[in-house]
N, C-alpha and C positions, 0 to 999 in steps of 0.2 A: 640467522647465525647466532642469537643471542638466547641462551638456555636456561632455566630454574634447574637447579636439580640439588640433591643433596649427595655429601660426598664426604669419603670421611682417608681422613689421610694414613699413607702406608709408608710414606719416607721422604726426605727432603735431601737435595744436596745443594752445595752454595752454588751460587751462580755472579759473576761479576763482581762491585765492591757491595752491593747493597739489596741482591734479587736470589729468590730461591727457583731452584726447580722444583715443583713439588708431584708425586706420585701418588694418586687420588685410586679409591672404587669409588666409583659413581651409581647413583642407582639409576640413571640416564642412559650411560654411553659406557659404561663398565670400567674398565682399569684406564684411565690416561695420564697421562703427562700435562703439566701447566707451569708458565713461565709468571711467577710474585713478582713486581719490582718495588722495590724501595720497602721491603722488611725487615732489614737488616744493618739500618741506621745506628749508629752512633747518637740514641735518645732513649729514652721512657716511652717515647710513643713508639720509635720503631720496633722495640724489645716489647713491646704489647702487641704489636702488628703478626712479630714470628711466634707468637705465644699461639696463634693461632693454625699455626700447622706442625704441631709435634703429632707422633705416631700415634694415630687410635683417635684423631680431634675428629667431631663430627661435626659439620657443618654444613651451613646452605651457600649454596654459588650463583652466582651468575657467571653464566660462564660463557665465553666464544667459541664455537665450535663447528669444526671443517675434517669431514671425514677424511682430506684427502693431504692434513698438513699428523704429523707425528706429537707434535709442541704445540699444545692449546691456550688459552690465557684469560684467567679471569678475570672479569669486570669487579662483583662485588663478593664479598664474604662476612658471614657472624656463626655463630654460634646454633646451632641446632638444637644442643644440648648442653649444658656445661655441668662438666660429672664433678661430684663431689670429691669422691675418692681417687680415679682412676691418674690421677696426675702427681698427686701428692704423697699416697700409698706406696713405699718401694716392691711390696710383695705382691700387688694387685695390677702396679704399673708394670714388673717384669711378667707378670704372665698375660698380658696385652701385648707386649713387645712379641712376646714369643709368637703369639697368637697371629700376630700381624706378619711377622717371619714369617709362618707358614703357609699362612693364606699365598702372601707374595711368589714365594717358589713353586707354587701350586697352580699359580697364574700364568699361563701362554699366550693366551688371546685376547682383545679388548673388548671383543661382543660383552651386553652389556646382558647380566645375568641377574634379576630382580629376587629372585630367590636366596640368592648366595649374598646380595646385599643386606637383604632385611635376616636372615642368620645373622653375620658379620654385625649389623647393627644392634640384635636385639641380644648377641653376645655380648659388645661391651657393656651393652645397660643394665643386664643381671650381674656383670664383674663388679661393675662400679659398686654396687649394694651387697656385695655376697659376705659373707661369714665367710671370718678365716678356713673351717673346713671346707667348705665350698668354693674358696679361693686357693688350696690347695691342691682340693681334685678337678680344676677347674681343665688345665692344661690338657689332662683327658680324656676329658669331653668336647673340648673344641675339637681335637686332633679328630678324633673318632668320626663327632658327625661331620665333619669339614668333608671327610673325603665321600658322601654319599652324592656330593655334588660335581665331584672329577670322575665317576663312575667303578670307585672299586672299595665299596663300603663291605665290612666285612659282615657277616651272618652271621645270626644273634642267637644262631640252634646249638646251645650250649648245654650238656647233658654228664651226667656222673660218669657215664661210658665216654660221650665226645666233650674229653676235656686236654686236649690239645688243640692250643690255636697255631694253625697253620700262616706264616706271616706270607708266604708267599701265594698261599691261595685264596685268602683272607676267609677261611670257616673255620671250623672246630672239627678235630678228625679225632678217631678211637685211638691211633697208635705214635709213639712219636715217629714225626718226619725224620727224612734221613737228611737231612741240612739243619744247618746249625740255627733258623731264623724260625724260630717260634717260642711261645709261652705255655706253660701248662700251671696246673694248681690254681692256687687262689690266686694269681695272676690271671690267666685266662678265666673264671671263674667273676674276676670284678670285670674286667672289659665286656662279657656277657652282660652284667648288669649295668655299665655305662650306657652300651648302646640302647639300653630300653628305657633310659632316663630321659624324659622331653624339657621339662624344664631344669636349669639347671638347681635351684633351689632345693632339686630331690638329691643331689649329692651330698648332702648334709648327714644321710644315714651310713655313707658309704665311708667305712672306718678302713683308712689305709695306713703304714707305716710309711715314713722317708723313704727309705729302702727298694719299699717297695714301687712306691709311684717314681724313683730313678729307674727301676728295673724297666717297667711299664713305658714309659718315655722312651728310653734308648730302643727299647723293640718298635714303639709307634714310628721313630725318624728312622729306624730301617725299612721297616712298611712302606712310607713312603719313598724310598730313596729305590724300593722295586719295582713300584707304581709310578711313576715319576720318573722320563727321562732328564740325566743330567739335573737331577734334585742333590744330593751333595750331601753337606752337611749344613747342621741347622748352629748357626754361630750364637743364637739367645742362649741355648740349651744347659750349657753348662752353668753359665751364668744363675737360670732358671732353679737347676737341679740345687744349687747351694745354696740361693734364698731358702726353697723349699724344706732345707735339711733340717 
């Protein structure tokens, strides 16, 4: 019953006077739930204890674990990595936030999906280090490659003729759609070149305006909000678009 894994947190809510619920992807057991107690002390140590489940913390667990209980609970926790930036950064921490937002609504099941972890992981690793431009077109690139993993990635066959992206069929068509959800121009145009981007270090060349990555944005969370039953609205987003501005 007693597991290693590593786990990196997606949100927290209080729980009693002094215990969190905390809401983990694990690269073990995939998205679960776990009951902290005593992090939330009234001390220096307990305020060092909760330090270590804010949104985007990556960390190794021990952990308990029973397929057949909803609420799991960890034995032990540290630090897997401790980022330089990603905490103390407002513009690097809000597009974690976001990042973590989307993952989460994207999430239905807890099967544990080793591919979508080590993404998710080796996303906030290049965040932590990236160049402000790189930290700006960042949010684009998560969205993007995120969803090749919930199966409705969009196609990358981007052409001077096929230069409408179609948000609801996720391609590039000749003509515009007769609905109002798509992108064309140098909007469609840079998402062609996001999605051929692997690491994200290569957005450094990718010269966008504000304007423009708000434009880009709002069309990506209608994307998903097509693909995606009961996905909503993404509540980082606004917050996001106005750092970004």
């Amino acid at each position: 019953m007693v597991h290693k894994t590593k786990g990196i947190v997606l949100r927290t809510v209080k729980f009693g006077e002094s215990s969190l619920i905390v809401t983990a992807f694990t690269e073990l057991f995939g998205l679960q739930s776990y009951i902290v107690n005593g992090v939330r002390q009234a001390s220096s140590k307990g305020t060092a204890k909760a330090s270590y489940f804010q949104p985007g913390a990556y960390l190794d667990l021990v952990v308990y674990h029973n397929d057949f209980k909803n609420l799991q609970r960890i034995k032990e926790y540290k630090w897997a990595h401790l980022y330089s930036h990603l905490f103390s950064d407002v513009f690097k921490n809000a597009v974690a936030v976001f990042a973590i937002e989307l993952l989460t609504k994207s999430l239905k099941e807890p099967e544990p999906n080793n591919e979508l972890f080590y993404f998710l992981e080796d996303a906030l690793l290049h965040l932590d280090s990236a160049t402000p431009t790189v930290t700006a077109n960042f949010p684009l690139f998560f969205a993007l490659h995120l969803a090749v993993f919930f199966g409705f990635r969009i196609s990358d066959e981007h052409t001077e003729e096929l230069n409408y992206l179609d948000l609801q069929e996720g391609v590039f068509i000749a003509n515009q759609p007769r609905h109002p959800h798509y992108l064309e121009g140098k909007e469609a145009e840079a998402v062609a070149h996001i999605l051929k981007v692997q690491i994200p270090n290569e957005l450094e060349d990718l010269k966008l305006n504000s304007e423009m990555r708000r434009r880009m944005l709002q069309a990506l969370e209608t994307y998903y909000a097509l693909h995606i039953p009961e996905f909503g609205h993404l509540k980082t987003l606004p917050v996001l678009r106005e750092i970004l501005s």
